[in-house]
C-alpha positions as CSV (number, residue, x, y, z in Angstrom):
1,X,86.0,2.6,-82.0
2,X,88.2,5.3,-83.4
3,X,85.1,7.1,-84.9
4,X,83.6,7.0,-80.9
5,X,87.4,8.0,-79.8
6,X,87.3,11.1,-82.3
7,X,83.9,12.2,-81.4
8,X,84.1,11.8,-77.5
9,X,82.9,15.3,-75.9
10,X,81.6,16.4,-79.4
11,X,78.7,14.1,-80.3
12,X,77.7,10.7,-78.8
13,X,77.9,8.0,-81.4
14,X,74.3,6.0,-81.6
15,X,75.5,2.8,-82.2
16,X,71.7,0.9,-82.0
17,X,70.7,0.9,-85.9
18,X,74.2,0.4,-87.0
19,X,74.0,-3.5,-84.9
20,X,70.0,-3.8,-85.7
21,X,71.3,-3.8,-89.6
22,X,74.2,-6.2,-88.8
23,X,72.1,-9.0,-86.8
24,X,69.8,-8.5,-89.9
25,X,72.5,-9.2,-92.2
26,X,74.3,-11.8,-90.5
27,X,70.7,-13.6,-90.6
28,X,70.3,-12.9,-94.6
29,X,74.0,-14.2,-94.9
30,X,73.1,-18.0,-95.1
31,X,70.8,-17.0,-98.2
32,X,73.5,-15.6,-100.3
33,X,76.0,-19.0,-100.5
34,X,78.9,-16.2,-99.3
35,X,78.2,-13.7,-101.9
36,X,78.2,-10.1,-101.8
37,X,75.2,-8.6,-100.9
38,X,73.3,-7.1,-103.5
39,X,72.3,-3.3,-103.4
40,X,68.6,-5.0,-103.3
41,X,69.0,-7.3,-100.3
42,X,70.4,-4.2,-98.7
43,X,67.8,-1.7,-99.3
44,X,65.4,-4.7,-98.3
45,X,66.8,-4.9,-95.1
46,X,67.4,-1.2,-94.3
47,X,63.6,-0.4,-94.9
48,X,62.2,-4.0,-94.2
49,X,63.7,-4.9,-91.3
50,X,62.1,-8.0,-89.2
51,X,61.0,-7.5,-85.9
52,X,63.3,-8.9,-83.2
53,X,60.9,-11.8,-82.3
54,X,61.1,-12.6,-86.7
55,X,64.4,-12.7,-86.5
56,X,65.0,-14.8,-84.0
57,X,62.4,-17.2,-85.4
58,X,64.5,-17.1,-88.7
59,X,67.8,-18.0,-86.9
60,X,66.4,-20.9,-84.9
61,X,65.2,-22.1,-88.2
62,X,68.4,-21.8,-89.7
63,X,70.1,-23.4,-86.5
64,X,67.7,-26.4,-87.0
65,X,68.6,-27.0,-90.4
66,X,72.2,-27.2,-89.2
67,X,71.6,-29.6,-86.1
68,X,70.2,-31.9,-88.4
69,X,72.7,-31.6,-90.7
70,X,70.8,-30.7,-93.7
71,X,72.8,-29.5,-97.2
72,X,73.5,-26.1,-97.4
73,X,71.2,-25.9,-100.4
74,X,68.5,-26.6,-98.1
75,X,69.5,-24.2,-95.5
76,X,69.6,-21.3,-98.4
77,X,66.3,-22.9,-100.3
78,X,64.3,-23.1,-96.7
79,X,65.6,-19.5,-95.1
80,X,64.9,-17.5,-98.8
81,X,61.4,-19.0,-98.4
82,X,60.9,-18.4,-94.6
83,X,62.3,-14.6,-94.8
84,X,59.9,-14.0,-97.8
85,X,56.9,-14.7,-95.8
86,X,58.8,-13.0,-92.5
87,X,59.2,-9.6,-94.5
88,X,55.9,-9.7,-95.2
89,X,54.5,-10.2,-91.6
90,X,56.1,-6.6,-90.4
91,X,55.5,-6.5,-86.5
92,X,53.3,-9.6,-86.6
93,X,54.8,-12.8,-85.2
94,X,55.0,-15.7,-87.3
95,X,54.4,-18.0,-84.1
96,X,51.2,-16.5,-83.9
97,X,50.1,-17.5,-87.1
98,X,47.3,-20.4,-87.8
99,X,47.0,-23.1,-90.6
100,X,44.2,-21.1,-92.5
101,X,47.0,-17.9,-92.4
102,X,49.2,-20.1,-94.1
103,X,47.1,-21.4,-96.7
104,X,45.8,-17.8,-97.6
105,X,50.0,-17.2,-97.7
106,X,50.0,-20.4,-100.2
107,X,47.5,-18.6,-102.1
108,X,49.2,-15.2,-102.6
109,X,52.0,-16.9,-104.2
110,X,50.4,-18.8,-106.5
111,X,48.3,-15.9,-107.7
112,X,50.1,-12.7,-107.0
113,X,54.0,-13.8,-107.2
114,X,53.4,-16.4,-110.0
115,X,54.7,-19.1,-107.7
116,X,55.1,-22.7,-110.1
117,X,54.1,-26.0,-108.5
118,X,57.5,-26.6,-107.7
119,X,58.3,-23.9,-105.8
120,X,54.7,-24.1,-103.7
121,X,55.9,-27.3,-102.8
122,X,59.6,-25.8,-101.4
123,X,57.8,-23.2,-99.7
124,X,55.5,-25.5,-98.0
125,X,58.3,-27.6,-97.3
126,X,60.0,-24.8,-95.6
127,X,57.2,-23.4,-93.6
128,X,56.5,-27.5,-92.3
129,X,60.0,-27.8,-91.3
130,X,60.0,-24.2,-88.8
131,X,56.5,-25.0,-87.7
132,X,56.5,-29.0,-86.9
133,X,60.2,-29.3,-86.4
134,X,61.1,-26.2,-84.5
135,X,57.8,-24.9,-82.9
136,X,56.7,-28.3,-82.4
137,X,53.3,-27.5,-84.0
138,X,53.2,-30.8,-86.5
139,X,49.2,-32.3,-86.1
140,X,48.3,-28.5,-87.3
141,X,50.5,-28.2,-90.1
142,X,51.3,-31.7,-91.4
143,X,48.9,-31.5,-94.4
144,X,48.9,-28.3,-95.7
145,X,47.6,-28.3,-99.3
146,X,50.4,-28.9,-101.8
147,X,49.3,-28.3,-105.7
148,X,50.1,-31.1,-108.2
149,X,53.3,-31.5,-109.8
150,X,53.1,-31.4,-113.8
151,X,54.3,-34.8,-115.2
152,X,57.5,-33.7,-117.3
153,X,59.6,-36.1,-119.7
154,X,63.1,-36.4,-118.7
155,X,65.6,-34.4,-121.1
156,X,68.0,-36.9,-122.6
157,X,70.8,-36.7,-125.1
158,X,71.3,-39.3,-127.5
159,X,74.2,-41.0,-127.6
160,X,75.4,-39.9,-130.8
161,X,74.7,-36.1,-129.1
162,X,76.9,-36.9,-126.5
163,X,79.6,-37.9,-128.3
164,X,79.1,-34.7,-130.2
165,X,79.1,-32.8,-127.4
166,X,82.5,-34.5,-126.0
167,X,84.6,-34.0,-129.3
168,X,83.7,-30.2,-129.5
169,X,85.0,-29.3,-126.2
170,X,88.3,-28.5,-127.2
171,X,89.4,-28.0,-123.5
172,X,90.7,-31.0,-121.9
173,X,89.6,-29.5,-118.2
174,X,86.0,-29.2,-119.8
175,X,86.2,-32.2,-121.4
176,X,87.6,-34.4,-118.5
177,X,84.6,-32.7,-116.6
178,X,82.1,-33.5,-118.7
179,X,82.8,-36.9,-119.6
180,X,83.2,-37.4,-115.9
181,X,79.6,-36.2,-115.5
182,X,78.2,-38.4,-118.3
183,X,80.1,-41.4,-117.1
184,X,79.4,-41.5,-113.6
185,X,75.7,-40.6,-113.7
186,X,76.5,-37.3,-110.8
187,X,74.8,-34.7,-109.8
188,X,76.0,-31.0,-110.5
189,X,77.4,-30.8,-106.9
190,X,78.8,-34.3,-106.5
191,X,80.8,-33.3,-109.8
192,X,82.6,-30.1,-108.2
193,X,83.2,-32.5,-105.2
194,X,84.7,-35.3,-106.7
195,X,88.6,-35.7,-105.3
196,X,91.4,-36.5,-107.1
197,X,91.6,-39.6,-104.6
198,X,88.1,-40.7,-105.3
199,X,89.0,-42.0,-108.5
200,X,90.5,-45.6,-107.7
201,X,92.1,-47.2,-110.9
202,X,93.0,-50.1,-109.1
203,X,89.5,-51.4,-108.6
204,X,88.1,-49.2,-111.3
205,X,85.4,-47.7,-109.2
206,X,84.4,-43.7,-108.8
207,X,83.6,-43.1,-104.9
208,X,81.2,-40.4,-104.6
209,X,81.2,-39.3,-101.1
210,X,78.3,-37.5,-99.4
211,X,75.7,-37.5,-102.1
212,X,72.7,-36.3,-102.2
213,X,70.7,-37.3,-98.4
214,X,74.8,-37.2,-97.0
215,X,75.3,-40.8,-98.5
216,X,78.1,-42.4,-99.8
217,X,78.0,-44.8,-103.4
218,X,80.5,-46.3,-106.0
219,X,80.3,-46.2,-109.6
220,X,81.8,-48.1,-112.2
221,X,85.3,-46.3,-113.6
222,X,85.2,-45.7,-117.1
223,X,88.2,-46.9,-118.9
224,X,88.0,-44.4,-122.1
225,X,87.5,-41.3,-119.1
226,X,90.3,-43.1,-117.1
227,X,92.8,-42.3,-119.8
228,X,91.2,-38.5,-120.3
229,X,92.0,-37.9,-116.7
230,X,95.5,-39.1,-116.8
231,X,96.2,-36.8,-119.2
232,X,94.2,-34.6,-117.6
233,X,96.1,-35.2,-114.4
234,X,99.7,-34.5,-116.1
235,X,98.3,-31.2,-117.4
236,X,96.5,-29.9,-114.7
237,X,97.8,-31.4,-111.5
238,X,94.8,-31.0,-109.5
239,X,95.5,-31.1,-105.5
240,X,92.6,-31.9,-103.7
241,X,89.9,-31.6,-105.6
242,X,89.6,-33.5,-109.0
243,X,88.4,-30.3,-110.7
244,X,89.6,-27.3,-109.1
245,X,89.1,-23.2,-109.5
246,X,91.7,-20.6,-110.5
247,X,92.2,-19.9,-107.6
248,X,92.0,-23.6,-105.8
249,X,89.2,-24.7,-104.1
250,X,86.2,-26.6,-105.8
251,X,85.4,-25.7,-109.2
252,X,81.9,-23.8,-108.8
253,X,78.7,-25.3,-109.8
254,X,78.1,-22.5,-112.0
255,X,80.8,-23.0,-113.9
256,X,80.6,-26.4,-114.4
257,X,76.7,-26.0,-115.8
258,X,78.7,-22.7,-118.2
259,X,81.0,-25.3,-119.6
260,X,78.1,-27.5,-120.1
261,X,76.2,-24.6,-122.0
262,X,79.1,-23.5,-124.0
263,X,79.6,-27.3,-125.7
264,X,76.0,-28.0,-126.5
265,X,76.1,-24.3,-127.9
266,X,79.7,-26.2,-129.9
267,X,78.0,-29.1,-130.4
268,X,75.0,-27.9,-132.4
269,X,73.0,-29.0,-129.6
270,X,69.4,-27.0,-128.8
271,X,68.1,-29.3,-125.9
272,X,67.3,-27.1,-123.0
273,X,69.0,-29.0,-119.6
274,X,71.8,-28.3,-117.5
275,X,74.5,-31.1,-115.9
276,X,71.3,-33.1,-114.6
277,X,70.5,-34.0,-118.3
278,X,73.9,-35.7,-118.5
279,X,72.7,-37.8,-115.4
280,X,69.4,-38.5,-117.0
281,X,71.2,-39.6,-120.4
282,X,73.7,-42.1,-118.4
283,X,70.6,-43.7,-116.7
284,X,69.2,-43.7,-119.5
285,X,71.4,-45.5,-121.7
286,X,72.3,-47.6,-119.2
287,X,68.8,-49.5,-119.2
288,X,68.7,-49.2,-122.6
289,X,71.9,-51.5,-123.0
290,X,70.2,-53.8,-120.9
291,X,71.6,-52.8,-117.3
292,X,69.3,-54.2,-114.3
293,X,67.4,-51.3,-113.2
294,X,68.1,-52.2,-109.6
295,X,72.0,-51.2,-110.3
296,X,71.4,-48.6,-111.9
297,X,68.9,-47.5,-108.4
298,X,72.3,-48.0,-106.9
299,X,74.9,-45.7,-109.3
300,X,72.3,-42.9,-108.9
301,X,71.7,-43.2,-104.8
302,X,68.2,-43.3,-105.3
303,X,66.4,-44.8,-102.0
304,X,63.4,-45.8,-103.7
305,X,63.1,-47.7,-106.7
306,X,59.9,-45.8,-108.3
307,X,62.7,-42.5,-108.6
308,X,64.8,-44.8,-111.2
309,X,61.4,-46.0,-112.7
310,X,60.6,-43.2,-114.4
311,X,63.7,-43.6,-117.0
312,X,61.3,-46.2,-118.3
313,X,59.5,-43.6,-119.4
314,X,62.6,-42.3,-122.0
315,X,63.4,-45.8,-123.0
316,X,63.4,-46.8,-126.2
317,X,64.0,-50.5,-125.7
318,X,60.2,-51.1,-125.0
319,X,58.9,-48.5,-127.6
320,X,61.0,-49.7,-130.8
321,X,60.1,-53.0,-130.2
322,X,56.4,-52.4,-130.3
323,X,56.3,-50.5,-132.8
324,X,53.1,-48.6,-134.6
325,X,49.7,-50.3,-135.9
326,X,50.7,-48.0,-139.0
327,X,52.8,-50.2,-140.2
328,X,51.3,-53.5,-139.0
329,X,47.7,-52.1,-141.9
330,X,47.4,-54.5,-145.5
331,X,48.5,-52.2,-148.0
């Protein structure tokens, strides 16, 4: 306004591409997880900018995603995805795209971007989701090809590893938030959400609130982390959140996956895996010692059982006991 005011009678102020670049932005902002905007992203949008009819497809997306009141790692995952394939459709509108479009668009990412099977499959999630769920379109879209998923083992620490890892972390913050990890079987965000009033020593129960699909469990309370974040507690004095930034607030996630990184690296440890290896190792150990899988379904908030199955997989219960026909030959 005072740049208009200065210039009134001199120039007239064209105002059009300055607001093109901020509805373009503002759309791009959900991407980002509140971060700065990288010289990239901006040169992207400055000479890549989505037609009008684009971007208002790629809001209603995102405005889906919040009505249904899907994670905010879903609304990033599924609008990075959707703008990819909108930036590459220029004037074209993306309504007026068919299913045999789409799989060509599959395709191109396998083959030209390097696309794994993984990420095929959050793309075609995406794409489903604005097609079925906000155009409507679902008998044309609901089987799109998906590749196969490679069968990987589950990275696991031994015990004797994770005990390693715990007595090299020097840090009691990093330490209280690592065995807290490894004790309650949670994932990286669950961890940075934890409360200081979620921990309940009178019934010795963790309360993890708004997991993973928004639901709520309760975890056993481990005694030995119970007197780590007592002491944690006096030292710290956390206020809302059990593991808090410098500056308040949640601790980040990627902080909590550094610290993590930092005491394998202390620990003598060279197993790739980030906080969700910590996760695997508590489910891990926990059918090992006998636990009833069908608890331990219920400390991860897994809906169906086959998910928890697969630690069978890792077990060693079932493979030490058997045993090899090497040792079984005369002699």
């Amino acid at each position: 306004m005072q740049i208009k005011d200065t210039l009134h009678g001199i120039a007239t102020l064209e105002a059009t591409p300055l607001k093109q670049y901020l509805e373009q932005r503002r759309a791009v902002q959900p991407m980002i997880n509140g971060e700065q905007l990288s010289k990239q992203r901006v040169q992207i949008i400055l000479e890549h900018p989505l037609s009008p009819e684009n971007l208002h497809a790629l809001t209603r997306l995102q405005a889906m995603i919040q009505l249904k009141g899907y994670s905010h790692n879903t609304l990033q995952s599924y609008s990075n995805e959707f703008h990819l394939l909108l930036r590459l459709l220029g004037r074209v509108y993306v309504s007026d795209l068919t299913k045999d479009h789409i799989q060509s668009y599959l395709l191109w990412l396998i083959q030209k971007k390097g696309y794994s099977e993984t990420h095929v499959h959050m793309a075609v999630n995406a794409l489903k989701f604005y097609f079925e769920q906000v155009e409507g379109r679902g008998r044309e879209f609901y089987d799109l090809p998906r590749p196969k998923k490679p069968s990987k083992l589950l990275q696991i620490l031994a015990e004797e590893e994770v005990v390693s890892l715990l007595m090299k972390t020097g840090n009691l913050k990093h330490r209280a938030l690592l065995m807290t990890s490894y004790s309650a079987g949670l994932r990286v965000r669950e961890l940075v959400n934890l409360k200081v009033l979620d921990i309940d020593s009178k019934r010795m129960m963790v309360h993890i609130r708004c997991g993973k699909g928004k639901k709520n469990r309760m975890v056993p309370l481990s005694r030995v982390l119970l007197q780590t974040l007592r002491a944690y507690f006096v030292a710290h004095r956390p206020k809302v959140y059990l593991f808090e930034g410098d500056r308040g607030g949640a601790y980040s996630t990627r902080s909590a996956q550094k610290v993590l990184h930092q005491a394998k690296r202390d620990a003598g440890i060279y197993k790739v895996g980030s906080i969700h290896s910590l996760r695997h190792s508590y489910a891990t150990h926990l059918l090992e010692g006998g636990t009833d899988i069908r608890y331990i379904q219920c400390f991860l908030g897994h809906n169906n059982l086959k998910t928890t199955m697969r630690y069978r997989q890792v077990s060693r219960v079932k493979v030490e006991s058997i045993g090899s026909p090497m040792d079984e030959l005369p002699w």
